[in-house]
N, C-alpha and C positions, 0 to 999 in steps of 0.2 A: 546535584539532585535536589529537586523541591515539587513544591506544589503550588498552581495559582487555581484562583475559583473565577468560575465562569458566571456571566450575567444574570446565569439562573441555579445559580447556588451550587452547580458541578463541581467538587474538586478534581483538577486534572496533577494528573503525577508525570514530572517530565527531570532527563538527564540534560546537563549542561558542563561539556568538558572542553578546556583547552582555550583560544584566541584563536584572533586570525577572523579572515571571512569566514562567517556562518554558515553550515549545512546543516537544515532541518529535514528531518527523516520520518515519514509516514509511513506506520504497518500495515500490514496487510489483514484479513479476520482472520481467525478469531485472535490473533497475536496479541502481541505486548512491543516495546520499545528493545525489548533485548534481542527478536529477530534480526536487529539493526549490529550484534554485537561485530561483527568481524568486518561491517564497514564502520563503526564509531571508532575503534581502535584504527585501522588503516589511516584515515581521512584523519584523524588529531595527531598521527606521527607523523602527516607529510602538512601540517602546519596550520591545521581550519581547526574553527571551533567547530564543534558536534553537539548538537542538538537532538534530541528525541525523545515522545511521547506516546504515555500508553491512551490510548481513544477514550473518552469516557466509556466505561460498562467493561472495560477491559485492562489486562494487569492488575497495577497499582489502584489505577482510577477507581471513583466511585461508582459502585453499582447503580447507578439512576434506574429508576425503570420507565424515562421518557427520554425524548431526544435522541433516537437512534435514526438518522437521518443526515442527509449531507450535507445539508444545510447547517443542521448543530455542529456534526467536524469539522466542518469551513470556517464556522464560527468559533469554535475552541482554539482551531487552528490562529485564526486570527487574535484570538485573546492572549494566547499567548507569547507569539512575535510583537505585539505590543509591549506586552507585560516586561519582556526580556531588549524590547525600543530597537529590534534587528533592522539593519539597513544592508542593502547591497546582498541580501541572502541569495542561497541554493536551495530549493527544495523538492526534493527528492521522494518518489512515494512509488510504494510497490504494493501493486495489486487492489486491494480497497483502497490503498493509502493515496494508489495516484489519483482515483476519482475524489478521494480529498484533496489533493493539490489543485485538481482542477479547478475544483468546484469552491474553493478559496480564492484565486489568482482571479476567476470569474467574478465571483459576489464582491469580494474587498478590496481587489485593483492591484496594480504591479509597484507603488511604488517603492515598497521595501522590496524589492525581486529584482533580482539579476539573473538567474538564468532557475530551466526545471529541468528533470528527466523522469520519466516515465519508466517504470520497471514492470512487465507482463501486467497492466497497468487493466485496469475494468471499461474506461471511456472506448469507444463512445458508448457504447449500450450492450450488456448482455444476453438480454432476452429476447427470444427471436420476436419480430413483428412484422406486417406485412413491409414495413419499411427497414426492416434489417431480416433479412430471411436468411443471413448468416451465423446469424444470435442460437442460445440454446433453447431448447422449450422449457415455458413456465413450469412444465412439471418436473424438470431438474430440480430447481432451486424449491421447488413445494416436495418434494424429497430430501432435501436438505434438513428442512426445518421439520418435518416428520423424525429424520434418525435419531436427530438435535433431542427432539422432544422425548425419543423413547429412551434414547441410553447415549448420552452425549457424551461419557467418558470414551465409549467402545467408538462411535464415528471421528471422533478428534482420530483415534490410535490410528482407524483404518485411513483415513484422509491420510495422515502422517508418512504411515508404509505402504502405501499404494500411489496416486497421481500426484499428490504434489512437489516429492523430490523425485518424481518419476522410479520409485524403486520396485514395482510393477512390471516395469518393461523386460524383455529380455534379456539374459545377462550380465543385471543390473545388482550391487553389491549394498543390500540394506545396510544404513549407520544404524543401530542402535540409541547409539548417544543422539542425534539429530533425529530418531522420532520420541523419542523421551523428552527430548527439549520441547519440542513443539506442543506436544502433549501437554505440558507443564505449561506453557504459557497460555493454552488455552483457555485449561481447567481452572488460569488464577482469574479469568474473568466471569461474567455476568452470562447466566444462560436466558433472560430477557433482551443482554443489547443483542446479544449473538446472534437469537431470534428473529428480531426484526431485524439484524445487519446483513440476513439473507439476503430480504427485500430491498435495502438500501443499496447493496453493491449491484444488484443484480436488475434494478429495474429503475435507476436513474437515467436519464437520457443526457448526457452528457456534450449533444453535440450543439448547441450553442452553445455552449462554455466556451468548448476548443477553439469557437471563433473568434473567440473575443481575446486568446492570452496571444501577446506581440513579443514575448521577448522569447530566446533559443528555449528549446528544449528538447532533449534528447528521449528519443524513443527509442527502447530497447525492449527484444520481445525474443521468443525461440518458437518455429516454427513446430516444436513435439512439445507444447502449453497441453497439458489435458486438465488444466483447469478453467485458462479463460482463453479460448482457441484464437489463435494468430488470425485467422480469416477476416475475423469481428472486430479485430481490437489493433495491435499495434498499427499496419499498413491505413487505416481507416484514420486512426489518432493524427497520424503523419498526415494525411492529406489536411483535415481540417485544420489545422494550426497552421498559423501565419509565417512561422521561424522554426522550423523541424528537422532534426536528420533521427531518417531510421536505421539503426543499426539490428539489424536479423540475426539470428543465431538457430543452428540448424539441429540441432540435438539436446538442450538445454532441458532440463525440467522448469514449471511454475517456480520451484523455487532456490531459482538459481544464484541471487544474492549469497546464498548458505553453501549449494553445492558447489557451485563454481564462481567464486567468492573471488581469485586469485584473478579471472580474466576481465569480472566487471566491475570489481574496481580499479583496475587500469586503464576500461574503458570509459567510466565517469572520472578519471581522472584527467584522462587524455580530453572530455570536452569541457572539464571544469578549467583547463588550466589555456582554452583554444581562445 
């Protein structure tokens, strides 16, 4: 574990365990690096090194109250795979975290990259437009940042036990322990980057990035996302990129890394090791 500082004074707080090829792992919002906890440990027992960071404004990181854009995560992204001189990496990003990979892989070039995946991943575009009419409307996310703004502990809770591990649906058997977690990672970051992290996940346009990255990367997405709807997002990610396999999954919640932690990391293992 340490910290590197970014070109504009950002400290960034990032985990670094184990040898081996490298996997860097990008959260999702409002998270931290510990969302990553049940693929850090898996992925460092079967022989990679593990990598992950908390975004500035979020975790550990420094509360900045500027740079909440993609361009800056691209760029911290980038500063610190330098910092750390990675070659031949993975990198891995769920949710906000993949529109960071992208939007790194695009701005700073593949050649420390060997391979990416995409986890219920934000590219190409969120918000509906006449050129994506399967996107959400702008007043979703301008609801977001209103609840944020009224009582951000109570919308973290409701986010938590409602869509994003799907424990909303019917049937469906709330953890406890995994909406407290999430809870907690939220609450350790910045209600500024969070703020504007609405707008950054949610109103990037992503698809010339996608054109640009050449080397594999796996798309993984679940068709019951009720956060960043399958329609908009994995199927479309797939087309764009040059080196893609999508893998669907038909009942899965947003955040399935956690929930069903057991099936996808044996299916990012199954393409990290192809």
């Amino acid at each position: 574990m340490g910290t590197i500082t970014t070109n504009d004074g950002t400290e960034i707080y990032y985990k670094d365990w184990g040898s081996g090829q490298p996997i860097v792992f990008s959260h999702g919002w409002p998270l931290s690096a510990d969302d990553w906890d049940a693929q850090l440990l898996f992925f460092l027992h079967h022989g990679y090194r593990v990598i992950a960071h908390d975004r500035r404004g979020h975790g550990r990181s420094e509360q900045t109250g500027e740079g909440h854009d993609m361009d800056h995560y691209a760029d911290d992204l980038a500063a610190l795979t330098a910092h750390l001189d990675l070659s031949n990496a993975i990198h891995v990003g769920h949710s906000t975290g993949g529109g960071e990979v992208v939007r790194y892989l695009a701005r700073h070039g593949e050649s420390r990259v060997a391979k990416a995946a995409l986890l219920c991943a934000v590219p190409p575009l969120m918000v509906r437009t006449e050129s994506n009419p399967d996107g959400l409307p702008k007043d979703v996310f301008d609801d977001f940042q209103r609840q944020l703004a009224a009582n951000r502990s109570q919308f973290y809770r409701d986010i938590a036990a409602g869509p994003f591990y799907g424990f909303n649906r019917p049937g469906a058997e709330p953890s406890e322990a995994v909406i407290q977690n999430w809870w907690r990672q939220g609450m350790m970051g910045g209600a500024k980057a969070h703020y504007d992290g609405v707008v950054a996940f949610s109103q990037t346009d992503f698809t010339e990035d996608l054109k640009k990255i050449t080397v594999p990367v796996l798309v993984m997405h679940s068709q019951d996302d009720q956060v960043v709807p399958y329609v908009a997002s994995g199927p479309l990610s797939a087309k764009l990129l040059r080196s893609a396999t999508l893998r669907t999954y038909e009942n899965f919640p947003h955040g399935m890394p956690t929930t069903q932690a057991e099936t996808i990391n044996a299916d990012l293992l199954e393409f990290l090791r192809g």
